[in-house]
C-alpha positions in Angstrom: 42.1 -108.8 113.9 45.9 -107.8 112.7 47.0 -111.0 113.8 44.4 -112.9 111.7 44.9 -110.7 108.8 48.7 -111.3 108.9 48.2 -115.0 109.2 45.7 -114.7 106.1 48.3 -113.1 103.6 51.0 -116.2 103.5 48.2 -118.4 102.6 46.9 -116.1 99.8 50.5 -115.2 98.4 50.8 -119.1 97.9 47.8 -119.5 96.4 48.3 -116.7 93.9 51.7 -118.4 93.4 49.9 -121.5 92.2 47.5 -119.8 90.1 50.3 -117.9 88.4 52.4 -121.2 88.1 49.4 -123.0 86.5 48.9 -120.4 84.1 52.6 -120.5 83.3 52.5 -123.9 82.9 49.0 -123.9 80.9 50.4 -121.3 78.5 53.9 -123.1 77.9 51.6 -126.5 77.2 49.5 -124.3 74.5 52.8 -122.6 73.1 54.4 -126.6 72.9 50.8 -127.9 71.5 51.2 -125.0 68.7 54.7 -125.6 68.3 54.2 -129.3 67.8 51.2 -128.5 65.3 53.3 -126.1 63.5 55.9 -128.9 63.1 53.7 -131.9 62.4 52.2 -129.3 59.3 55.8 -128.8 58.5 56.2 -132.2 58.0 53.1 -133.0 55.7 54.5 -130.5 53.7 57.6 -131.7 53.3 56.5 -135.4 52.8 54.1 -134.1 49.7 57.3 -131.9 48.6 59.5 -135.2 48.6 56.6 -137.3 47.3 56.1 -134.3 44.1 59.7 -134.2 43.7 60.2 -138.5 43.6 57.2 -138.6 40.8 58.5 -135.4 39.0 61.8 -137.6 38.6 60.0 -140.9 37.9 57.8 -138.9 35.2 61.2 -137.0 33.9 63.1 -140.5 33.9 60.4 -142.1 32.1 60.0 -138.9 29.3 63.2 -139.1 28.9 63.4 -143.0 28.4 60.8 -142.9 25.9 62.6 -139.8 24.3 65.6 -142.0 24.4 64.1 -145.0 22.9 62.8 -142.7 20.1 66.0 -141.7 19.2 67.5 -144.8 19.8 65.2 -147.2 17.4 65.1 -144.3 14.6 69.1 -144.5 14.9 69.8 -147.9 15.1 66.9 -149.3 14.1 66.2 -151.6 17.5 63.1 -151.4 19.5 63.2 -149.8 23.0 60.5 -150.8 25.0 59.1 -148.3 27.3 56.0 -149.4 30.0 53.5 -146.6 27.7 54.7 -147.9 24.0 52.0 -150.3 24.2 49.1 -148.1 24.6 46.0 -148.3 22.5 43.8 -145.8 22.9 40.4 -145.6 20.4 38.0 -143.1 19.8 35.0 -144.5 18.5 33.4 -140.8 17.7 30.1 -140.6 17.5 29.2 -138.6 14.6 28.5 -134.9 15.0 29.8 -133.8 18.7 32.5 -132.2 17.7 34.7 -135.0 17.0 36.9 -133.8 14.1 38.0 -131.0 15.9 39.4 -133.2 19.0 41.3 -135.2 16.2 42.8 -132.6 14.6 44.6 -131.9 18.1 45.6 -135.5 18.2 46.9 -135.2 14.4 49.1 -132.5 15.1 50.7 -133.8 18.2 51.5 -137.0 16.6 55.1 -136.6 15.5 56.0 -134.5 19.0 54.6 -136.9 21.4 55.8 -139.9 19.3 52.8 -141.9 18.6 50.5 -142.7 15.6 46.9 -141.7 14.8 45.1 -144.4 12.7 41.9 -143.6 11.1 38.9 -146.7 10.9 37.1 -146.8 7.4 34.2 -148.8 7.6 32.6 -149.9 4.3 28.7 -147.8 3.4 29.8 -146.0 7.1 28.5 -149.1 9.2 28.7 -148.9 12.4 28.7 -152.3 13.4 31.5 -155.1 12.0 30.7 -158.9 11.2 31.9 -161.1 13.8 34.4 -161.9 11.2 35.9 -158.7 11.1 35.3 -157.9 14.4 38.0 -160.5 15.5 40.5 -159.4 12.2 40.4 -155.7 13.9 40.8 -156.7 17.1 43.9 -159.3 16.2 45.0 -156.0 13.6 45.4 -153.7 16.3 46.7 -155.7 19.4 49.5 -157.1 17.1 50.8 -154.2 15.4 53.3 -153.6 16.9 54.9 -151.1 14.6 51.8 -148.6 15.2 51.9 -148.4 18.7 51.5 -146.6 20.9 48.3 -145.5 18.6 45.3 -143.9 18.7 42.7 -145.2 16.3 39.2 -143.3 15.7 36.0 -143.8 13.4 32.9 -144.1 13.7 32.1 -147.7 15.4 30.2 -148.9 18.3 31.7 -150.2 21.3 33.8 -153.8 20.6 34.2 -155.5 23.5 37.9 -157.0 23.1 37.4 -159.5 26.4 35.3 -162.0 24.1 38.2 -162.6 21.7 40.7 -163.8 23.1 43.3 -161.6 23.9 44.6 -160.4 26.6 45.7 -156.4 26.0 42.7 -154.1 26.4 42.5 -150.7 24.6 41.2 -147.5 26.5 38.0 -146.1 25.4 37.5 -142.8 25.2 34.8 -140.5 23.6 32.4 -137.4 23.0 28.4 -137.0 23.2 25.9 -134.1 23.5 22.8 -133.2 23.9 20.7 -135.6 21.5 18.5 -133.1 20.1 21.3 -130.9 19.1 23.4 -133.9 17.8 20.6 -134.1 15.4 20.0 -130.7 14.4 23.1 -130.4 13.2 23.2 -133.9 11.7 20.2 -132.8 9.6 21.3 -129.4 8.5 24.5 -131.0 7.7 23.1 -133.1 5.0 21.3 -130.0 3.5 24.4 -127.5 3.8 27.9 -129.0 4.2 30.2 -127.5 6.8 33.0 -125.5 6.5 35.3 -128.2 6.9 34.8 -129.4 2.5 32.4 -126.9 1.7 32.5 -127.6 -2.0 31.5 -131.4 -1.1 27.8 -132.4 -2.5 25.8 -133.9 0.4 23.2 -136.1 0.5 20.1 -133.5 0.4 22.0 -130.5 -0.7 19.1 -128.5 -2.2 16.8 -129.8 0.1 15.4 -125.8 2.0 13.2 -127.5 4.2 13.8 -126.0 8.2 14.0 -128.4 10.6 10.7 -127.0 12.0 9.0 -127.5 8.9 10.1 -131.1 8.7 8.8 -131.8 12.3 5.7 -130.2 11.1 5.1 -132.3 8.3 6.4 -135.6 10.3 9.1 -136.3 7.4 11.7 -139.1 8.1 14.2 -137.0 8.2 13.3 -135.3 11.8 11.7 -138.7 12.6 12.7 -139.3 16.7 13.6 -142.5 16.1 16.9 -141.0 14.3 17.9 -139.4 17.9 18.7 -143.4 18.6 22.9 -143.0 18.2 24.6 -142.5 21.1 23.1 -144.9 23.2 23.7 -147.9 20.8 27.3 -146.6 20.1 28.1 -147.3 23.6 26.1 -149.8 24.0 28.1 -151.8 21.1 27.7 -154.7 18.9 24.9 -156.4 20.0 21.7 -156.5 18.3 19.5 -155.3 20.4 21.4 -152.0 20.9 19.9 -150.9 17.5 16.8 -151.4 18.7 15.2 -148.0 19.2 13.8 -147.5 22.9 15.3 -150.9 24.4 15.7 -150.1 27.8 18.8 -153.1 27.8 20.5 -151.5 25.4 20.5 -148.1 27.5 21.8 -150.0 30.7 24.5 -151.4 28.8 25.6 -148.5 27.5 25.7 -147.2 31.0 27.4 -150.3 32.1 29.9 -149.8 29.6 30.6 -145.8 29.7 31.5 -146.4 33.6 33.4 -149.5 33.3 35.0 -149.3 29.9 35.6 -146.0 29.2 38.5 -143.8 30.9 36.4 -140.5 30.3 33.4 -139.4 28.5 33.1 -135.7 27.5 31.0 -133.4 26.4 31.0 -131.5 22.9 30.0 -128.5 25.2 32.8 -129.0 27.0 35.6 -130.0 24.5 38.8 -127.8 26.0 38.1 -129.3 29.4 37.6 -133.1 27.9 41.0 -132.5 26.5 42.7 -131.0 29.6 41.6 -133.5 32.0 43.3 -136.3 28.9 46.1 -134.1 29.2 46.7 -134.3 33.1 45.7 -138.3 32.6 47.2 -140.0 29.3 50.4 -137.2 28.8 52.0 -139.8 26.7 49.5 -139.0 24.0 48.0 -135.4 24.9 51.1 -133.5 26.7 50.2 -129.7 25.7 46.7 -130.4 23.9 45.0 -128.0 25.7 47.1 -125.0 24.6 47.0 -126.9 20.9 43.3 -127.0 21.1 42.7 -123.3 22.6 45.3 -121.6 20.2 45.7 -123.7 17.0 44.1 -123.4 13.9 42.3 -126.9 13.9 39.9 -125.4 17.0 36.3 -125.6 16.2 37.9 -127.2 12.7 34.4 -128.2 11.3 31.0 -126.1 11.8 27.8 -127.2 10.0 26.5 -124.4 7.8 23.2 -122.2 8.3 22.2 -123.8 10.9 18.7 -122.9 11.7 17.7 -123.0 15.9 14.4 -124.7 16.8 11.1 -123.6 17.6 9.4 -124.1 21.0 7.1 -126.2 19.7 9.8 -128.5 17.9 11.4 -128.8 21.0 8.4 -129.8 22.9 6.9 -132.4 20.1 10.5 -133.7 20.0 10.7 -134.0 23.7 7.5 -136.5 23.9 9.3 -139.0 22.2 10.4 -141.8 24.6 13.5 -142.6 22.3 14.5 -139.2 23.4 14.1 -139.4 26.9 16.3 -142.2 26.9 18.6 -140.8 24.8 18.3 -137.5 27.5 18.7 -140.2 30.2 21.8 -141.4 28.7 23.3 -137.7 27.5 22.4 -136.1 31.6 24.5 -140.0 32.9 27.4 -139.1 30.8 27.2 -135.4 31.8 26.8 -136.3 35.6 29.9 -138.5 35.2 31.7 -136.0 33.3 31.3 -133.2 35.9 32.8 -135.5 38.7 35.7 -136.5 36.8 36.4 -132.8 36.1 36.0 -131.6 38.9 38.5 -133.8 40.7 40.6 -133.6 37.8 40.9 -129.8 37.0 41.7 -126.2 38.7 39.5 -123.2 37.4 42.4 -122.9 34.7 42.1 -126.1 33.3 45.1 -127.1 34.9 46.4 -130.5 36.3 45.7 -130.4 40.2 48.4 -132.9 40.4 49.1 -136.1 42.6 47.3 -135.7 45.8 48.7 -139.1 47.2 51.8 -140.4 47.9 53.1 -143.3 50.0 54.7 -143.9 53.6 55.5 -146.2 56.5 57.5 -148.0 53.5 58.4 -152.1 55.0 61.1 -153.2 54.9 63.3 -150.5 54.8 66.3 -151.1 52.5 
């Protein structure tokens, strides 16, 4: 029995050796895995530090050649051309959602970011240009090249530049909101001014009837078929866009909000609209957002005694198939709106910055 027991202890000492050397060898294979993922996160790191730091110095070479140019053809009066001096960005606001207070920002930012703001007067406030005229504004803007870059704004339906001809497109940008509210406001506007020209005259100044009342009473004025605006600004030129309730003219204006337009906001949403232009065209909007939060032009023009709508408005109102496609349209802008943002924007309205950047660069030079 001692003889078997001592033979038996060797064998288990080795054993236990080889457990304890596995476990040795296990752990050091963890410690080198964490090592080696500590390392590889390292390096991420560092390769989106470089990547921040390369952009941050093509962004501050270019600012500074457009600075530089600036100065350059005020001074000696020859132009510099910098890859952003040929921007064209128009705003073809659709009335009431808020869009003289975005211009104002874009107004007072003018001289400091070094480009122009041209406003679009229409003759009788069409919104729709003869063919004619259609292919003077578009040869206008495209070939002035003393006015860019430029942002131009009125109140004009989508122009499609790709039909005339040339080959520089502008970028499209604009506001909506909710139809009903859009014409709320429209209405009491007429009666009551704002308090952008207060002492201007309007069209049915005097006029006391509540936009409740005139729903009651089925006047023209409150007439559903007037909630047909946004959809036929976007959707353009075409007649059939001012057709009220054309279900074509509400999927081009889709068509074109997601393929012609950089962003769409929302009159709700005005500081974010113009902090996610900030963090995307900083040529034109670089430090809007703190313009639009803190200067005097925010919230420049309110409509005055402006009465909210009854239940019962809002229900007649809301049987109206022109404004269920007007709805339609105003919840597809929103939806697009909210992804952009979101992708776009932290909490504090900031720029979340390049998330990209590029490697395994061929050949290397």
């Amino acid at each position: 029995m001692t003889l078997r027991l001592c033979r038996s202890m060797p064998v288990n000492k080795v054993l236990i050796s080889i457990i304890a050397a596995a476990c040795v060898i296990f752990g050091y294979i963890s410690y080198l895995e964490n090592q080696l993922a500590t390392i590889e996160k390292s390096r991420r790191k560092l390769e989106l530090a470089v990547a921040k730091l390369q952009v941050d110095r093509v962004s501050w070479s270019h600012n500074q050649a457009v600075k530089d140019g600036w100065t350059q053809e005020e001074n000696t009066g020859l132009s510099v051309t910098n890859p952003d001096d040929n921007m064209i960005v128009i705003y073809n606001r659709v009335p009431k959602t808020g869009s003289t207070s975005f211009v104002g920002v874009a107004y007072d930012l003018c001289k400091k970011n070094k480009f122009n703001v041209l406003h679009l007067n229409v003759s009788k406030n069409s919104h729709v240009l003869s063919l004619s005229d259609q292919m003077r504004f578009v040869r206008n803007i495209t070939g002035w090249t003393a006015k860019k870059p430029a942002i131009y704004h009125g109140h004009l339906a989508f122009l499609e530049f790709d039909r005339f001809g040339v080959q520089e497109r502008p970028i499209y940008i604009n506001l909506i909101r909710d139809p009903l509210e859009r014409l709320i406001s429209y209405y009491y506007f007429l009666r009551n001014g704002d308090d952008f020209r207060p002492y201007l005259k309007r069209s049915r100044q005097g006029n006391k009837e509540t936009f409740d009342e005139c729903v009651e009473n089925d006047s023209s004025d409150c007439d559903p078929n007037n909630l047909w605006v946004q959809v036929p600004f976007f959707c353009g030129q075409k007649a059939e866009c001012w057709e009220e309730g054309s279900q074509w003219a509400l999927d081009m204006a889709k068509h074109h909000l997601v393929n012609n337009y950089l962003v769409v906001g929302l009159t709700e949403q005005l500081p974010e609209f113009v902090a996610v232009l900030e963090a995307t065209l900083p040529r034109f909007f670089q430090g809007a957002t703190e313009k639009f939060l803190t200067g005097s032009k925010t919230h420049l023009r309110k409509t005055a005694k402006k009465i909210p709508p009854s239940k019962a408005t809002i229900k007649k109102i809301h049987q109206s198939p022109v404004w269920k496609m007007e709805d339609e349209f105003y919840q597809f802008a929103k939806q697009q709106f909210e992804f952009i943002k979101e992708r776009t924007l932290n909490k504090d309205l900031e720029d979340k910055g390049q998330l990209f950047f590029f490697e395994k660069i061929r050949p290397r030079r």
